[in-house]
NUROLUM-613668 format. One record per residue: x, y, z of N, C-alpha, C, O in turn. Coordinates in Angstrom, 3 decimals, decimal comma, m for minus. Layout:
+----------+----------+----------+----------+----------+----------+----------+----------+----------+----------+----------+----------+
!      n_x !      n_y !      n_z !     ca_x !     ca_y !     ca_z !      c_x !      c_y !      c_z !      o_x !      o_y !      o_z !
+----------+----------+----------+----------+----------+----------+----------+----------+----------+----------+----------+----------+
!        X !        Y !        Z !        X !        Y !        Z !        X !        Y !        Z !        X !        Y !        Z !
...
+----------+----------+----------+----------+----------+----------+----------+----------+----------+----------+----------+----------+
END
This chain:
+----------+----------+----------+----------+----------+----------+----------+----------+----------+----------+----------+----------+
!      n_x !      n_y !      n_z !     ca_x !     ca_y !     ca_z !      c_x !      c_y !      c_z !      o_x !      o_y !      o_z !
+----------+----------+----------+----------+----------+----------+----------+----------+----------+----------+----------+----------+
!    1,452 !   42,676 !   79,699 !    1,867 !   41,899 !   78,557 !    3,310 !   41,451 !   78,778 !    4,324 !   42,119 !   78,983 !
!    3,125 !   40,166 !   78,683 !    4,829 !   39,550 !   79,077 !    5,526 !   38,676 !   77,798 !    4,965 !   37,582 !   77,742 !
!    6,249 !   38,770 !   77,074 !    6,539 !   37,499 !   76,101 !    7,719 !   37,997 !   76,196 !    7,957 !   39,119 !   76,645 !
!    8,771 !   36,982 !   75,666 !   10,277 !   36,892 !   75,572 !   10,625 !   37,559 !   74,596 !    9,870 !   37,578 !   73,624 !
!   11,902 !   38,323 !   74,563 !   12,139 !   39,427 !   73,549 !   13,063 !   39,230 !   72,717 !   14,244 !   39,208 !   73,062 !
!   12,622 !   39,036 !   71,352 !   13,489 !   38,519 !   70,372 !   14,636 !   39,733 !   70,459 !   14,504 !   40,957 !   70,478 !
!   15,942 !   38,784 !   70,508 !   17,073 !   39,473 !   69,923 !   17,128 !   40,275 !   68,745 !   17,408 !   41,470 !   68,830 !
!   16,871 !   39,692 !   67,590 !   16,900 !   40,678 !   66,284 !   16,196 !   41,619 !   66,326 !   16,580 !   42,586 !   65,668 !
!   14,535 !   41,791 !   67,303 !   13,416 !   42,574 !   67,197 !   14,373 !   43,903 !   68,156 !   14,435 !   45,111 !   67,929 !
!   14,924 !   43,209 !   69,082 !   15,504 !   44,185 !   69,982 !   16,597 !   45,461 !   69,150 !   16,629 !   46,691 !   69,123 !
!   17,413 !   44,317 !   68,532 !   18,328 !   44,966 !   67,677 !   17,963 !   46,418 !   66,934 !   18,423 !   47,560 !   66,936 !
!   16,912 !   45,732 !   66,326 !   16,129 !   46,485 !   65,287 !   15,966 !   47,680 !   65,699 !   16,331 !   48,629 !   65,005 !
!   15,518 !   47,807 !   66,632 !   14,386 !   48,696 !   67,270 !   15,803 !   50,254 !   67,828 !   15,867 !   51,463 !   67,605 !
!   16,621 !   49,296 !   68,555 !   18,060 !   50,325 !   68,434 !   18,544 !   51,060 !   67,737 !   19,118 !   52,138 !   67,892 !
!   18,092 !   49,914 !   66,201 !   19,329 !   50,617 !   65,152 !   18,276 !   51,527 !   64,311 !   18,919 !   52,227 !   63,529 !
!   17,235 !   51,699 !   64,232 !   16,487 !   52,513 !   63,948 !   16,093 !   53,654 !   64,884 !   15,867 !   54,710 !   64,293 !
!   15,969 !   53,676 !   66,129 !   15,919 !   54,612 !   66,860 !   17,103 !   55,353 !   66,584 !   16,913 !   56,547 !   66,355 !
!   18,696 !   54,796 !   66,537 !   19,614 !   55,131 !   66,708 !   19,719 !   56,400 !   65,544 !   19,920 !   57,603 !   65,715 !
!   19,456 !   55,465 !   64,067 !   19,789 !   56,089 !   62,880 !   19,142 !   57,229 !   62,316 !   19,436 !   57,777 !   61,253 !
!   17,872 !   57,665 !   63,436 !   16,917 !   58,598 !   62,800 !   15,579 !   58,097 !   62,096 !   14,583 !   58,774 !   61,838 !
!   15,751 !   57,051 !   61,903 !   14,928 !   56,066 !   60,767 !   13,576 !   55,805 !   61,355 !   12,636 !   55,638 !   60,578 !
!   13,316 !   55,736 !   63,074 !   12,666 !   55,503 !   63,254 !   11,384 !   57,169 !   63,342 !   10,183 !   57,335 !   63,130 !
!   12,284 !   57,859 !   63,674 !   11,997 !   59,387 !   63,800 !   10,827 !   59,460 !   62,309 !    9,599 !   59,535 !   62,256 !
!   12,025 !   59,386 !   61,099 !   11,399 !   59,504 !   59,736 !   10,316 !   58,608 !   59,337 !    9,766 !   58,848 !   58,262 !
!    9,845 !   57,413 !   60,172 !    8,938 !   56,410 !   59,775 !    7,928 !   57,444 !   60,601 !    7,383 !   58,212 !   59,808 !
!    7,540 !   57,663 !   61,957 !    6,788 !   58,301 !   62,508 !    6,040 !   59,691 !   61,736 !    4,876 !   59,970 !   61,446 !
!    7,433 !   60,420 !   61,570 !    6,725 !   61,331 !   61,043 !    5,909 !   61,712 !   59,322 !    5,211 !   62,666 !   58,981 !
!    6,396 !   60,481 !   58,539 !    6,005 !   60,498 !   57,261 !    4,784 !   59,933 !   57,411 !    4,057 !   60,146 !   56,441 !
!    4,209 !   59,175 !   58,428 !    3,642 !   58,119 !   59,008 !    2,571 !   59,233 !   59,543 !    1,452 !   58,785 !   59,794 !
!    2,737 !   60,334 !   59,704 !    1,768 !   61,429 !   60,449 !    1,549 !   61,135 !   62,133 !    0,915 !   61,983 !   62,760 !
!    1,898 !   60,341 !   62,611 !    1,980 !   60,284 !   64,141 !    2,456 !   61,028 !   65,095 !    3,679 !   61,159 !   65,037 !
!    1,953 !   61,546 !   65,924 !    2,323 !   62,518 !   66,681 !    3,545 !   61,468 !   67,627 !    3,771 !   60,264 !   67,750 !
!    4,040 !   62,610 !   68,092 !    4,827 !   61,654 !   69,566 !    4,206 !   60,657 !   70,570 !    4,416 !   59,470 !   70,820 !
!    3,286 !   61,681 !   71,092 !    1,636 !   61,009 !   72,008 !    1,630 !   59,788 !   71,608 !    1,865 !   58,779 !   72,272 !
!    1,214 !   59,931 !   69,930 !    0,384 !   58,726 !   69,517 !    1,456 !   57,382 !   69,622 !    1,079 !   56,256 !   69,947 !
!    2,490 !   57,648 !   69,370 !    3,509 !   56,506 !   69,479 !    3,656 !   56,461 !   70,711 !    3,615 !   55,282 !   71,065 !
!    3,807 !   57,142 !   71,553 !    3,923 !   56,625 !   72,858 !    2,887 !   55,734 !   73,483 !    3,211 !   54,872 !   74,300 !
!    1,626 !   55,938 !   73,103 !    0,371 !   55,785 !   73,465 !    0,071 !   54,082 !   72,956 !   m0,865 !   53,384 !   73,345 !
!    1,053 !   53,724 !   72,082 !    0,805 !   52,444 !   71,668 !    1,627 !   51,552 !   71,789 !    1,352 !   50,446 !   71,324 !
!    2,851 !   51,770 !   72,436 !    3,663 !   51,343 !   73,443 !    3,723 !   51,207 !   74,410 !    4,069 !   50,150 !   74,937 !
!    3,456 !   52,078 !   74,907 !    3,045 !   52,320 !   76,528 !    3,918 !   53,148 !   76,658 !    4,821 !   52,438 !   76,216 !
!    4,317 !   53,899 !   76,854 !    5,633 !   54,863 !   77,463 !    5,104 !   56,445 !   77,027 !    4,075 !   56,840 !   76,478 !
!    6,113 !   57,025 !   77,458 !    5,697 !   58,655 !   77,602 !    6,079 !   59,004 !   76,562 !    6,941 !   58,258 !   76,096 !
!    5,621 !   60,447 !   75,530 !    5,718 !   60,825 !   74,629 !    7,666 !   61,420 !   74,818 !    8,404 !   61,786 !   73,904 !
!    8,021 !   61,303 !   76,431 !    9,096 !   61,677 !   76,236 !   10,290 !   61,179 !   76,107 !   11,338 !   61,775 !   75,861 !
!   10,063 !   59,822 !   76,318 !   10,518 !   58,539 !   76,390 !   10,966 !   58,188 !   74,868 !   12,057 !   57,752 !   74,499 !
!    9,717 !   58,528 !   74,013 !   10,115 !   58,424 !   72,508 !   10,800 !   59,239 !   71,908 !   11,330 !   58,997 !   70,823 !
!   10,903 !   60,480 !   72,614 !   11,489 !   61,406 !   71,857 !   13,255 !   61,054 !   72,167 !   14,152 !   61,200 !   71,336 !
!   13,357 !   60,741 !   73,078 !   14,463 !   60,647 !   73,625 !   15,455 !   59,093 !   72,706 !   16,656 !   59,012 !   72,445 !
!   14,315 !   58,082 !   72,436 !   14,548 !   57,473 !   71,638 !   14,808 !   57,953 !   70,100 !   15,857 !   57,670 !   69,522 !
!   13,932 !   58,582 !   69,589 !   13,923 !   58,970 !   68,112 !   15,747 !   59,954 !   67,925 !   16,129 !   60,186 !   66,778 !
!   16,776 !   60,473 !   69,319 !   17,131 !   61,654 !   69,650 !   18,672 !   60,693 !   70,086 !   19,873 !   60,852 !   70,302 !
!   17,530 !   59,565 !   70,012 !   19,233 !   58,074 !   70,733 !   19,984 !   58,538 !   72,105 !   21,015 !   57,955 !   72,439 !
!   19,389 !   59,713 !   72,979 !   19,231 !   60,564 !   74,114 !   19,293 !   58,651 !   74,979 !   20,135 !   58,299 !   75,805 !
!   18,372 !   57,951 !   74,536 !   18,303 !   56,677 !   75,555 !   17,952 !   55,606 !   74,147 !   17,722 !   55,954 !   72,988 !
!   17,995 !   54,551 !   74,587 !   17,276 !   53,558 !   73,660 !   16,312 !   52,582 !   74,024 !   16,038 !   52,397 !   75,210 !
!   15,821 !   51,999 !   73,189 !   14,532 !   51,027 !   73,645 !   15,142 !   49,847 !   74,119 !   16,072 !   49,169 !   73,682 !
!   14,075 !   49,704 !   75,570 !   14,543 !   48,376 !   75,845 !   13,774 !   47,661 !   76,393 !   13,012 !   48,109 !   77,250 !
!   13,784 !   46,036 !   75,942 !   12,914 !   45,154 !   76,705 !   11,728 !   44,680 !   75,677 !   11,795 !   44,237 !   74,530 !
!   10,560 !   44,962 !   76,584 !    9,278 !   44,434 !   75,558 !    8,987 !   45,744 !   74,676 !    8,709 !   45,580 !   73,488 !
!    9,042 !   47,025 !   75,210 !    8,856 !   48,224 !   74,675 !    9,344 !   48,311 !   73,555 !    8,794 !   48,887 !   72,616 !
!   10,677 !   47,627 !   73,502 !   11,563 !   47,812 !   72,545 !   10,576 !   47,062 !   71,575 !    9,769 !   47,713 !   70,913 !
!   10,631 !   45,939 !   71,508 !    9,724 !   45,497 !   70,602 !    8,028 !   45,702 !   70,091 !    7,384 !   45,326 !   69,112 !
!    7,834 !   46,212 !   70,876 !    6,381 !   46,896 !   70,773 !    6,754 !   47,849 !   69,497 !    6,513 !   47,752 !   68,294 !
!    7,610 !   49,036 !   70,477 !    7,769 !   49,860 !   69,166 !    8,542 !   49,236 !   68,125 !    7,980 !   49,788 !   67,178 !
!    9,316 !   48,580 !   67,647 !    9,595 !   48,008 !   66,454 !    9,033 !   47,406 !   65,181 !    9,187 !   47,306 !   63,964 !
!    8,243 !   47,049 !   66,279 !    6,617 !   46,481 !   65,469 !    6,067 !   47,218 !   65,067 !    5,555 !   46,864 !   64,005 !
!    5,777 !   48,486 !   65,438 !    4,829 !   49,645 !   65,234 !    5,677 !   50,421 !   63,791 !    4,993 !   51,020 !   62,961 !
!    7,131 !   50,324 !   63,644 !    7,970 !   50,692 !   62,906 !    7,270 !   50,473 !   61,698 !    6,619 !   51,205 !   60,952 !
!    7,621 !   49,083 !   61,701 !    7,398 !   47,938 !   60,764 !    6,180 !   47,893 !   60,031 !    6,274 !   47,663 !   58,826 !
!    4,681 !   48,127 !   60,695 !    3,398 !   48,339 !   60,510 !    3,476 !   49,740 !   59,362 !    3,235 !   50,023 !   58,189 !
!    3,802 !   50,118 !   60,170 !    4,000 !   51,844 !   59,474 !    4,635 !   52,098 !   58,349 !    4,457 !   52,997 !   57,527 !
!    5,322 !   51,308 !   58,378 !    6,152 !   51,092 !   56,556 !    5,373 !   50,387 !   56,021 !    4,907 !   50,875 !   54,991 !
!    4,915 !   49,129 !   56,364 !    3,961 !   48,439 !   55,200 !    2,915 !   49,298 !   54,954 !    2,128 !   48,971 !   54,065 !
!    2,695 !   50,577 !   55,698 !    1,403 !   51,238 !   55,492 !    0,268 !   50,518 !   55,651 !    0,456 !   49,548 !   56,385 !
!   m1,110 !   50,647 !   55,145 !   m2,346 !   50,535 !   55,589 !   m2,413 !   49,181 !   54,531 !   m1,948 !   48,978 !   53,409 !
!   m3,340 !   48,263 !   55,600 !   m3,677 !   46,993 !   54,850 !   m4,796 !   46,770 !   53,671 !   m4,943 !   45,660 !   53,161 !
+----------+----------+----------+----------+----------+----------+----------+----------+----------+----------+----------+----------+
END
């Protein structure tokens, strides 16, 4: 999967990893680590390290998971 990576999506995805926020969407969200990793593509350790700001998201990933953020707050359709 290749598409160009929005700046703001990128942003996003930082400042929520960064702030904990994304941590607290996951887990209110009931998702395991796995499972977020698993829908990104990346390793469950990869996220943790993100949720931990240990590293941050970058690229398409970044936006993958941002999206997944985002989903997860609007909750179920």
């Amino acid at each position: 999967m290749e598409f160009d990576v929005d700046p703001v999506e990128l942003a996003d995805a930082r400042a929520m990893a960064a702030s904990g926020a994304a941590r607290r969407i996951r887990v209110a969200s009931r998702l395991s680590l796995s499972e977020v990793a698993r829908e990104v593509g990346v390793t469950p350790a990869a996220v943790q390290k993100w949720e931990t700001a240990v590293m941050l998201p970058k690229g398409e990933r970044a936006v993958l998971y941002v999206r997944l953020l985002r989903r997860l707050l609007k909750g179920p359709s």
